[in-house]
Residue, then its C-alpha position, 0 to 999 in steps of 0.5 A: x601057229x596054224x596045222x600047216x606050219x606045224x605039220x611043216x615042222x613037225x617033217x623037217x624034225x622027222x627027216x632030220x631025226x632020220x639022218x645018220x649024223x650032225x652034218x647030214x641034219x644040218x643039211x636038211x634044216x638049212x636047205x628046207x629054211x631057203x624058202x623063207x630065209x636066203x642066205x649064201x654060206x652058213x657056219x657053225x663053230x663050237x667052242x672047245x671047253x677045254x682051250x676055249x678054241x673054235x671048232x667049225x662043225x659044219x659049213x656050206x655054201x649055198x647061194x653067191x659064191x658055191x662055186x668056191x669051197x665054204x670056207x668058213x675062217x671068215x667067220x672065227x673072229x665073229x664067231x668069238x665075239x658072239x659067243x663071248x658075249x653071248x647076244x646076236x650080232x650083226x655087221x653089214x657094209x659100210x655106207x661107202x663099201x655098199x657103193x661098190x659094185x663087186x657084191x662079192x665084197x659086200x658081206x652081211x654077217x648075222x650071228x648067233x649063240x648056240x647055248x648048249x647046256x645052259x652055257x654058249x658053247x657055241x655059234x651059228x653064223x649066216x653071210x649075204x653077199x650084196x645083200x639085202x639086209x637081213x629083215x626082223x623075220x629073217x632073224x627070228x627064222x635064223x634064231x629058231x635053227x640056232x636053237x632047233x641046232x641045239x638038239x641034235x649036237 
């Protein structure tokens, strides 16, 4: 890793530290990530130990489709197979949806446990609408905000 990147990370974890509150950071960690990772809604869903429900601790929407609130319900069902399981999941469209031209209708899902205290409590979940799929860097850059998520829970 050379001394840009590293002083790169070491002002995104300085501004975040400095945020007042969960939702705040996360903002800060997702948007400064844009550059290097696109996506258009981003979910986090923490497990309740208790029930075993899922909480939605923060969602945004970001790329196609802002204008509409992030709702974030798209993402439960995901959500529980990822932390069920604990292992990374991906969906992307069927060959026969991908020819559609609405790319509102064509969506990318990338998820991602979030272990906190050595269980997977919880997970981190991306969409892309129309695309593209998401490349080997773009899941380890996801990968890293799952895990730096988990310091500031």
């Amino acid at each position: 890793m050379d001394i840009e990147t590293i002083s790169q990370l070491h002002a995104l974890f300085q501004e975040m530290h400095k945020k007042q509150d969960l939702k705040s950071a996360l903002d800060v960690l997702f948007f400064s990530m844009r550059n290097s990772f696109v996506f258009d809604n981003v979910a986090v869903y923490l497990e309740d130990p208790q029930d075993k429900s899922l909480d939605v601790v923060y969602a945004r929407a970001m790329g196609r489709g802002r204008t509409a609130e992030a709702d974030a319900s798209w993402g439960e069902a995901i959500a529980h197979e990822v932390i069920t399981s604990g292992e990374l999941i991906m969906r992307e469209p069927s060959t026969q949806s991908s020819q559609n031209i609405d790319r509102m209708s064509q969506t990318y899902l990338l998820g991602i446990p979030l272990q906190i205290n050595s269980k997977f409590a919880g997970a981190l979940l991306f969409v892309r609408f129309g695309g593209p799929a998401y490349s080997d860097i773009h899941i380890h850059i996801a990968s890293l905000q799952a895990f730096w998520l988990t310091f500031f829970n």
